[in-house]
N, C-alpha and C positions, 0 to 999 in steps of 0.2 A: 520429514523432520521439520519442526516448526522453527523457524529463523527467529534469530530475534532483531527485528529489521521491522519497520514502518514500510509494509510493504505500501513504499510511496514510486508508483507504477500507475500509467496509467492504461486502462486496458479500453484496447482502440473500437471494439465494435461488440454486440453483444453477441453472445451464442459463437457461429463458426467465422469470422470473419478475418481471415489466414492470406495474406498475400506476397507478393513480391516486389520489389523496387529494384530493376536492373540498370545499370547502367550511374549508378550514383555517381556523384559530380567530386566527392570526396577526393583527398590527396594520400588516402590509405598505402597504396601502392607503394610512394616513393616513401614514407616515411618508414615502412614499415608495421606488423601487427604485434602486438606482447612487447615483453621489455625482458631483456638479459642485461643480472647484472655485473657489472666491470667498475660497480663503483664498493669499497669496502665498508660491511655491515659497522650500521653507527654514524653514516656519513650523516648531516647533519642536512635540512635546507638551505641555501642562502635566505639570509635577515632571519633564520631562528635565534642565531642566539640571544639577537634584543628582546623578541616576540613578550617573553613571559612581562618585564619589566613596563613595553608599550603596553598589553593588556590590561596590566591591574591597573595603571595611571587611566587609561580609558575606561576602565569598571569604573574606578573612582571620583574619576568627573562627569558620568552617567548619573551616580547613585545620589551625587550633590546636587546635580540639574532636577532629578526627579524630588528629592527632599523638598526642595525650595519652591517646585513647581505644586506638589502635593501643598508642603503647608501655604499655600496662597489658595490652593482648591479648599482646604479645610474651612480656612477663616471666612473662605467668601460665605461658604453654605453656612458656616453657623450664623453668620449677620444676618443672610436670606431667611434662615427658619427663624429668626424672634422677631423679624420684621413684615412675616409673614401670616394671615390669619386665618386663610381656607385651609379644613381641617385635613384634606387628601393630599395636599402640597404640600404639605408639614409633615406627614408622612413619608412621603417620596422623599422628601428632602433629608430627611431623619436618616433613611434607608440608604440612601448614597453616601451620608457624610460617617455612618457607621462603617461602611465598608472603606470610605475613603481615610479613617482614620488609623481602620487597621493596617494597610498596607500603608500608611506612613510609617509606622512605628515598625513595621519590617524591613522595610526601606534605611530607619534611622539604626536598627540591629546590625543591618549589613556592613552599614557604611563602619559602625563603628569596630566590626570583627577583623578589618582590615584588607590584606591583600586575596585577587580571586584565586590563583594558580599559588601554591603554596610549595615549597621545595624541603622534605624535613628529611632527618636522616634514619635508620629503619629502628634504633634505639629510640624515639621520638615518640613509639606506638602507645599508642595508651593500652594498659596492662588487663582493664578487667575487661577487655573484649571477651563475648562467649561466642565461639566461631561456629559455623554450621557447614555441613559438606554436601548436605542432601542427595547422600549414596542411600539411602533406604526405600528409595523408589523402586518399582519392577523396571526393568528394563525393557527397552523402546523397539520397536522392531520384528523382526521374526527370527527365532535361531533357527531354523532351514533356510535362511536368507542364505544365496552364495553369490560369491561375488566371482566377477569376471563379466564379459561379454560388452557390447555393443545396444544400445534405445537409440530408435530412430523415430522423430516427432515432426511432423508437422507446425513450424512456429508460426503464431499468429504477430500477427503484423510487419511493416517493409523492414525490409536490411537494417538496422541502426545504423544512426547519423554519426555515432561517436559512440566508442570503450570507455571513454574518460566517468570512472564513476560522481566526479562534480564537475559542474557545470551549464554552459550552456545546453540544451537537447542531450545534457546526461541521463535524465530521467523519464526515458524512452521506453517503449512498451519491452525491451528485452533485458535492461537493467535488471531484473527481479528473476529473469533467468542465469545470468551472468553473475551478479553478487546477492542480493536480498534473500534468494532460498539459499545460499550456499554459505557465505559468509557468517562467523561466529562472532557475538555477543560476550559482553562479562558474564552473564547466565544464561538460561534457558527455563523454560517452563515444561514440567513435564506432561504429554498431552493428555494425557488420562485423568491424572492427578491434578493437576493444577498447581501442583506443587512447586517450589525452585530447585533446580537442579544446578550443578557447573556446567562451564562452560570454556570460557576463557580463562573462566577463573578456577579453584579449584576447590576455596574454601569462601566462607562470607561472615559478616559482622556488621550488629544494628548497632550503635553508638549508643550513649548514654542518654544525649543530646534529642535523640528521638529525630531525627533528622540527616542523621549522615548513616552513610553505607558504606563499611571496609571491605574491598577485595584482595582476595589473595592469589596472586596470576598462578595458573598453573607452570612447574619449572619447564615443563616439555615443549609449550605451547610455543607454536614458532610460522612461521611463515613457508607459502610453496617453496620459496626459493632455499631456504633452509636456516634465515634470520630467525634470530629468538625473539618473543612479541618481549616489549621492555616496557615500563610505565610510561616513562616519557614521552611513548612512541602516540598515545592517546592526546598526547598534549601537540604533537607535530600533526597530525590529523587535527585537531581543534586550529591550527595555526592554519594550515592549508583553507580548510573549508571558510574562518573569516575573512582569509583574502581578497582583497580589491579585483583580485587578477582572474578567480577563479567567477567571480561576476555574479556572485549570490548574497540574496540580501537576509537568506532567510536565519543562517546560523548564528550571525553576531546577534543576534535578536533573542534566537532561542536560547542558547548559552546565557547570556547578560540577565535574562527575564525570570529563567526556569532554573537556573543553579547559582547558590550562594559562594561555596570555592570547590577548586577538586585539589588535593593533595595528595604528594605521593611521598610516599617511604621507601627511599630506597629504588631498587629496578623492578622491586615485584608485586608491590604494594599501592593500589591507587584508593583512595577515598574518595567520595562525593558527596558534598551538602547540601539540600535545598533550604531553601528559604523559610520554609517552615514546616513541621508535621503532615504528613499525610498518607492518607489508606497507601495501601499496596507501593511501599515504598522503593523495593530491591524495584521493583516494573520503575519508580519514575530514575531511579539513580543510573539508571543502564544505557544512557545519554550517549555516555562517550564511547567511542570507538578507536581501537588502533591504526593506527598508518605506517608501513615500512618508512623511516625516516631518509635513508638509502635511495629507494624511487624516487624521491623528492630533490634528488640533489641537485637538479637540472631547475627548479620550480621557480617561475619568475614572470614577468611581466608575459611574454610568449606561450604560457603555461595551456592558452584552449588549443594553439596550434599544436605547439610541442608534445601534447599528451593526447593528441586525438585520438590516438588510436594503441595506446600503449594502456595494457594490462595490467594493475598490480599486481605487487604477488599477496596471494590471500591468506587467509586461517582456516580454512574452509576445505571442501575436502576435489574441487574441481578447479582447474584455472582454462585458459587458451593459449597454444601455442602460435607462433607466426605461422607454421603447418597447414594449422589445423582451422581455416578459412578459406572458404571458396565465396570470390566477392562478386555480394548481391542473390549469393543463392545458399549458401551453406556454411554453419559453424559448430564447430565439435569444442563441448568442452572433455577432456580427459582429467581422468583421476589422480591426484594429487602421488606420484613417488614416494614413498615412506611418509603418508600423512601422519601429522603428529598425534593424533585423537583415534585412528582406528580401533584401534585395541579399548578405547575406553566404554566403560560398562554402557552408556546412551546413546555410544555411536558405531557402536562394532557391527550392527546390524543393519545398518543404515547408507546412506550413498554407496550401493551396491556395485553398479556397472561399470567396467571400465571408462566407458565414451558415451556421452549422451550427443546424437546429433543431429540437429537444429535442421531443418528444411524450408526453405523461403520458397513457399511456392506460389506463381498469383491465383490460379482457379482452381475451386473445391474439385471441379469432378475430375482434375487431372490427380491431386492428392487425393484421393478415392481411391483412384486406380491404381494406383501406386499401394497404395495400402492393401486392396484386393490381391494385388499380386506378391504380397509382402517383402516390399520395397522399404514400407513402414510399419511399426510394430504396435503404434496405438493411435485411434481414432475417434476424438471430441465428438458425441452425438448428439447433444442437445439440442440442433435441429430437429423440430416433430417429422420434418419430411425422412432427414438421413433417419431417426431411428424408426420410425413407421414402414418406411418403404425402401430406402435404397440397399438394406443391409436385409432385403429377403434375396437374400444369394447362398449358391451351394457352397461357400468357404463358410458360412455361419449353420448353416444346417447340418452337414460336415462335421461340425463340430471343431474345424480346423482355427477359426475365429467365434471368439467369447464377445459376450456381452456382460456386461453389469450396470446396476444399477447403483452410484453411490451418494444417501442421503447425508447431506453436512446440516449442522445448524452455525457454521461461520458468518461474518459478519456480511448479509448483502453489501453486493457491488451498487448503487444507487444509480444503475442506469436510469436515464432521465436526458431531459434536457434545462439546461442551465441558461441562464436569461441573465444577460449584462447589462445590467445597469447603469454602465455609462453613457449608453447608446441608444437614439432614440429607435425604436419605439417604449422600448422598454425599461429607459428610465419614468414612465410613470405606471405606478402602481396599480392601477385601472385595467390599463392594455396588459398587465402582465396576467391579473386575475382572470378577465377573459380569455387570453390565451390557455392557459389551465381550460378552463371549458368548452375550448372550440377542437383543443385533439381529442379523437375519439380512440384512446389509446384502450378500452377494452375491447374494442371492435376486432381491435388486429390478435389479444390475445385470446377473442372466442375463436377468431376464423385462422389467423396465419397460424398459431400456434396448437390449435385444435384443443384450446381449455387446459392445456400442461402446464400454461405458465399461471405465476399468479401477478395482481399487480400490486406495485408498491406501494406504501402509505407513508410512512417518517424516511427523512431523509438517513437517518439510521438505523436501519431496521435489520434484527440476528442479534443484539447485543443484550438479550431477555433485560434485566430489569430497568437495564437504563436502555432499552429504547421504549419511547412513546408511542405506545399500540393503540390509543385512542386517536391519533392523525390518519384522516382519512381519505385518497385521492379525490379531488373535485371530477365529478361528473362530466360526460360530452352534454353540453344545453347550450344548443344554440339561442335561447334565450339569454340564459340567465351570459352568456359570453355577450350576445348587445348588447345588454345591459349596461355590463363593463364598458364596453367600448363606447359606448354613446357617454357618458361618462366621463369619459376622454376627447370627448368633443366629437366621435365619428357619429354625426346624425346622418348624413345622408346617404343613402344607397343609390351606388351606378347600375347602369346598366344589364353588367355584365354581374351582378351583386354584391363588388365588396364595397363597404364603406366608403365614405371620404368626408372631412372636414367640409365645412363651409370655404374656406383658403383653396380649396381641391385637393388636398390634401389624402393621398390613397392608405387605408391600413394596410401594410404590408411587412411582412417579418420576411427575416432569414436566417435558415435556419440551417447550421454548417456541421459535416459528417463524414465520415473516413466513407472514402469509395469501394471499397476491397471487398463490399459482400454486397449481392444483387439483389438479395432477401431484405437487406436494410434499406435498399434504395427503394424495392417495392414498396416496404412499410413508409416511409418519407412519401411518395408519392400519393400512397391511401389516406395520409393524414392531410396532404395538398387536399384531398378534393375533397372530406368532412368538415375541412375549414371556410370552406367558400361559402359550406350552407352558413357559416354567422360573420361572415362579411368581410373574412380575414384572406389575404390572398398569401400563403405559404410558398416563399420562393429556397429551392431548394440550391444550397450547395455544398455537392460532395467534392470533396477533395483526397490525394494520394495523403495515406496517412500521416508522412511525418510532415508535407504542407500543412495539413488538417492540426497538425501537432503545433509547432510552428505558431500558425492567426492563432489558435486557444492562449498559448503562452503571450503571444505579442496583445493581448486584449483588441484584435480587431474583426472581432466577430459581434454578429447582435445576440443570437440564440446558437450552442451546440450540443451536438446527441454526445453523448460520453458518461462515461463513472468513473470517480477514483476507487482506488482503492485503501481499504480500515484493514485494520487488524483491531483483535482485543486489547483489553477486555473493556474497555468503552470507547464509545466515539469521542475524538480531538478534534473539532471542528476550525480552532481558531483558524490554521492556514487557509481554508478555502473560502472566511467569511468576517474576519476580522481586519480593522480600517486600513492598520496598518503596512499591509499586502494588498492593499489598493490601490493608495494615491498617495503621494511625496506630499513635501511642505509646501511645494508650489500648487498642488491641484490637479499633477500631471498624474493617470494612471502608471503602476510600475508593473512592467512586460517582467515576465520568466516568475510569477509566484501564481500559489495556487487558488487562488480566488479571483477565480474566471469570472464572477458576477460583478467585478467594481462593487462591491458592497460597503459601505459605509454607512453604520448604524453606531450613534455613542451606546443607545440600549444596546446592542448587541455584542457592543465591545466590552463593554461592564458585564454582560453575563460568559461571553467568553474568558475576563479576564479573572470574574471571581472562580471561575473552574480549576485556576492553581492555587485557589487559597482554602478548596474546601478539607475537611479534616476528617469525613467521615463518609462510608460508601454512599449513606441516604441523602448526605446533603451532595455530593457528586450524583445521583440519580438525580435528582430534581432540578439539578440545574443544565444537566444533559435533556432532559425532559421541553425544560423551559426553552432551550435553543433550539431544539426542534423545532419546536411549535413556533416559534419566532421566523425561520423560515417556512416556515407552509402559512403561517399570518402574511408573510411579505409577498408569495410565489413568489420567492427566485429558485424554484428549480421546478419542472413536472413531471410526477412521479413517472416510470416506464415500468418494466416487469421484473421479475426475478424467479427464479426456480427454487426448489428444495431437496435439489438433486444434481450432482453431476452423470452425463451417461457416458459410458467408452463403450470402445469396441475396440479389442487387442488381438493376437495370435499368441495363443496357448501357452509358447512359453513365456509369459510376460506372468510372473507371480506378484499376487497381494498377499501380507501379511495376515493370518486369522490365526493368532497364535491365542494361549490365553492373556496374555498381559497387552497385546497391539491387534484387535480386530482391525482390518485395514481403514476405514474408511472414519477415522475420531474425528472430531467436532472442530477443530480448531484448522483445518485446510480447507482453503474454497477449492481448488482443483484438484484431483488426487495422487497427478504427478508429481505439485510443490513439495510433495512427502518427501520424495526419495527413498523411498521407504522400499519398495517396488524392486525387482530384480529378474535376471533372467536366466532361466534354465536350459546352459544352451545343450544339453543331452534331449530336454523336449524339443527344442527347437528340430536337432536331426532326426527325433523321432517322429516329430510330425512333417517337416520335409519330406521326409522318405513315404509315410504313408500317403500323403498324398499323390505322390507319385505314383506308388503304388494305387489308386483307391480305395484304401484302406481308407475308413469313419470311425468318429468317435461320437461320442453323447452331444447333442447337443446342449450348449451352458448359456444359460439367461439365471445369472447372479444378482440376489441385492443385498449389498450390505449399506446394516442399517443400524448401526451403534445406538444413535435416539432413543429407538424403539427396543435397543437389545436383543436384536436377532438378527439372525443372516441366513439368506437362502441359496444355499450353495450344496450343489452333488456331494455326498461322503467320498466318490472317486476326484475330487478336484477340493477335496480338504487337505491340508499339508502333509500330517500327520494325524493317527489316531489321537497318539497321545497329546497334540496340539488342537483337539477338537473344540470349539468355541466352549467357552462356559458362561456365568451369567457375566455382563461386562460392569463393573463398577460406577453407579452413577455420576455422573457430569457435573461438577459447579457449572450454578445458573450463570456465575460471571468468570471467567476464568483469565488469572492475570498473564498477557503476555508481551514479555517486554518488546519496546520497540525503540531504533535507534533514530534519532532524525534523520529525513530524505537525503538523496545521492545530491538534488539540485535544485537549484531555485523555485522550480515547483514544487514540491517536496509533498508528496500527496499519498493520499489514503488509497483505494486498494485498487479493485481492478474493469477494465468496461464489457 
């Protein structure tokens, strides 16, 4: 099922890089895991009551500051352009004060609409709303889906450092296991469709205004613990997440920047305004999100300690019990008790299994074996070795364990490495371009990958029209890399062949990477010694992921391997590369946001920041276009690989959907777990336990489903049903809107590594 969640995760290593973290240092134990609550539905935060009245008085001395600041940017540049005579500076200058004049006059709209959080009563509604339900969608899933039983998975990356969905190390490679696939949205996109669907909400409405978006809460919708979600509970969430205490800079930002007011009608009714018109509105209004007001009651200065490890209770159809954790090695999330949504037409089919649970293991080939023995029930192959070779075993011949093949066009993960610009060597532009030509990153994907993988080109690439297919990875030339470097001052060559300054000065970089996979250290090591041939000495350090996690967040890293992760349906660059998430008013870098490169470009800011003010899809293409190209103009990142495929390897009863309205593997999931979609048969299960015992075989199954292309190759004995047998699949939108809510925490990031 597609979340509607920014799935802002970061994903620690490319391909299988799956470990463990024992012995963590955490205070989990005494505190306890999850939250029961003993506090009465409706409890309130302390210091909410003022919140609303401190916000709008702080919107409002915002919107005055930037007025004033704008009109002194306005007047400067129009005295500059008539004072001005070269005829391409009168241009530029035209072109900035066009843009800077428009977002004055939005600015002075705001100020003058008045307060941001608005409180009306549900008579209040404006009358010509035309409401939309968008129940005419097929429905999600498989009806042979059944529910019950036990997934047991393999998690990639160490134990989390914290449950706490904000904050410090909240937005940890397992956050997206935990709440982002699971937790609900005011809508949903249907994944076929493209469509809007409900969600949270149940009904929806475009304003007059062209600008705002009326929600209608579904009355059911309610929380694990058995709270009803209420409007205001969006506005206790918005309070939580700008708090000083929760130590994020990135909400009050987003909020203030990206929404004009939110009002609510009532306990059922939330509205959202932006700031002005634009494409695919319901995707940007779906900002805000609920919070149990109740779990908050405790929320206060102490709130990273207090809440390390406590659980909210969700909308979502999975939580964590205090049970149901084995610490540093294992976590089970179980299925929600009378979830409020089962039954409904989008999700009855969907988060099937009882218990999904989590395995922290540190070495592939012990979770191997485990999975050979079916200890675990599905196995990430994108390794060329594990699926080439390790999986020519009699449980796949057998037929006892499946294969498939499943082709996504989701947004790549932009594995790469990212180059910080605060730090020297790579604050100057020179050593970064050479660096770009001194990895010999095809190298590894002819020979480590054996041609499977492909490599990347835009740092947004899977987003068809708004990514930039003309950006192209610079080449390994050890030329054209000294070039750069001498450039940079490095004329001379030692000895031993790297570079150095006239000062003695050595070129050397470092380049910092989660340790948990041997395969990645190999690759790190092969790109050491392609770098030496152009005079660069590549000094390697891996570290335990959430350390690795940790210097990325704290900016004291020079270069790191990693990718975020995007969702649709265009890339949102600003967090990882706008000033703002860079450096304070003093100069100092700001630790915990996601713009690991210290990046600071006012061009880059102004195309980032004209990105809210576009109005139509083609001027949003072109200026996603334009920031691309802006980063690969700068290198600050170098492109690494990416596939157009995930591979598993499961035991038999582990079903995909291939019904006619949900082929399993739709375009909008990077991995084909995050579906949920997925379920288990446990009558196959004993029936294939038993045959094996007995040695009794079946067919062997090498599946690919491959929506893209509209076809799938699967046995007629391992189709669901006759009557379920594939038919053609309904073409894809080339851009498909899917909403996403801002990140858990301070890094608040796109998708996965």
């Amino acid at each position: 099922m597609v979340q509607i969640s920014l799935t802002i995760r970061l994903l620690l290593i490319s391909l299988t890089a799956l470990f463990l973290l024992s012995g963590c240092t955490d205070n989990s134990r005494s505190r306890g895991v999850g939250w029961h609550s003993t506090v009465p539905e409706g409890t309130m935060p302390h210091g909410f009551d003022t919140f609303i009245p401190r916000w709008n008085k702080k919107v409002d001395k915002w919107l005055r500051t930037e007025v004033e600041s704008l009109e002194k940017e306005v007047n400067s540049l129009r005295n500059t352009y008539f004072h001005t005579q070269d005829t391409k500076e009168r241009e530029s200058i035209q072109s900035r004060l066009v843009a800077k004049t428009s977002q004055l006059e939005i600015m002075r709209q705001r100020l003058s609409e008045g307060d941001f959080i608005r409180i009306r009563k549900g008579e209040e509604l404006p009358t010509e709303l035309v409401w939309e339900d968008g129940m005419d969608e097929p429905e999600i899933g498989d009806p042979n889906a059944k529910k019950g039983g036990s997934i047991r998975l393999w998690e990639a990356g160490s134990f989390p450092d914290t449950f706490r969905p904000i904050g410090p190390n909240s937005n940890n490679s397992f956050r997206g296991r935990l709440y982002d696939e699971i937790d609900m949205g005011l809508i949903n996109i249907h994944p076929a469709t493209g469509r809007v669907i409900p969600s949270l909400s149940d009904r929806w409405a475009v304003g007059t205004d062209g600008r705002t978006v009326y929600f209608h809460l579904d009355p059911a919708a309610s929380y694990s613990d058995g709270a009803k979600v209420r409007a205001i509970d969006f506005i206790v969430n918005m309070f939580v997440r700008t708090s000083d205490y929760t130590k994020d800079i990135l909400y009050e930002t987003m909020y203030k920047e990206e929404v004009s007011h939110v009002t609510l009608y009532g306990d059922d009714i939330i509205a959202v305004t932006l700031p002005e018109a634009r494409p695919l509105l319901p995707f940007y209004c779906t900002i805000f999100t609920p919070a149990p007001p109740h779990f908050y009651s405790e929320f206060g200065p102490n709130y990273v300690e207090k809440y390390q490890w406590r659980v909210p209770p969700t909308t979502g159809a999975y939580t964590i019990s205090p049970e149901d954790m084995i610490r540093g090695r294992q976590i089970t999330l179980k299925r929600v008790d009378n979830w409020w949504a089962r039954d409904k037409k989008y999700t009855k089919n969907t988060f099937n299994v009882d218990r999904i649970v989590y395995n922290f293991i540190a070495e592939e080939s012990k979770a191997l074996e485990l999975f050979r023995i079916g200890e675990l029930d599905i196995m990430f192959m994108n390794k060329p070795e594990l699926w080439h070779e390790r999986m020519e075993i009699p449980e796949v011949h057998n037929g006892y364990i499946q294969r498939a093949t499943f082709f996504t066009i989701y947004p790549r993960p932009p594995f790469g490495i990212f180059l910080n610009t605060a730090r020297p060597p790579f604050n100057d532009k020179n050593i970064r371009l050479g660096f770009h030509h001194a990895l010999n990153i095809q190298k590894i994907i002819d020979i480590n990958f054996r041609g499977d993988y492909q490599r990347l080109g835009s740092i947004a690439s899977g987003y068809g029209r708004y990514t930039d297919a003309s950006i192209k990875a610079r080449e390994f030339s050890p030329e054209k890399a000294r070039q750069y470097f001498s450039a940079a001052g490095f004329t001379i060559t030692c000895p031993d062949g790297i570079l150095r300054k006239p000062d003695g000065t050595r070129l050397t970089a470092e380049v910092t990477f989660p340790n948990a996979s041997t395969s990645l250290a190999t690759i790190m090591s092969q790109l050491k010694e392609d770098a030496r041939k152009c005079g660069l000495d590549l000094q390697l350090d891996p570290l335990d992921s959430m350390v690795n996690f940790r210097k990325l967040m704290e900016k004291r890293h020079q270069a790191c391997f990693m990718a975020w992760g995007f969702t649709p349906p265009h890339p949102t660059l600003a967090q990882c590369f706008h000033s703002s998430y860079a450096y304070d008013t003093k100069g100092n870098t700001i630790p915990y946001t996601n713009n690991i490169n210290s990046y600071a470009n006012p061009e880059m800011d102004r195309l980032l920041d004209a990105e809210k003010h576009v109005h139509t899809e083609a001027e949003l293409e072109q200026n996603a276009h334009a920031i691309q190209r802006m980063v690969h103009d700068e290198g600050l990142w170098v492109p690494g690989w990416t596939t157009e495929f995930a591979r598993l390897c499961y035991w038999r009863w582990v079903r995909w959907p291939n019904s006619k309205t949900t082929q399993f593997c739709y375009p909008l999931i990077f991995e084909p777990t995050e579906s949920h979609l997925y379920w288990v048969d446990e009558d196959l299960e004993k029936e294939t336990l038993n045959a094996k015992h007995k040695g009794i075989t079946f067919p062997e199954v090498d599946a690919v489903y491959d929506q893209y292309r509209y076809q799938t190759s699967l046995p007629d004995a391992e189709r669901n049903t006759e009557d379920n047998a594939l038919p053609s699949v309904p073409a894809v939108p080339e851009a498909v809107p899917v909403p996403q809510v801002p990140p858990a925490s301070p890094p608040s990031q796109p998708d996965k590594p």
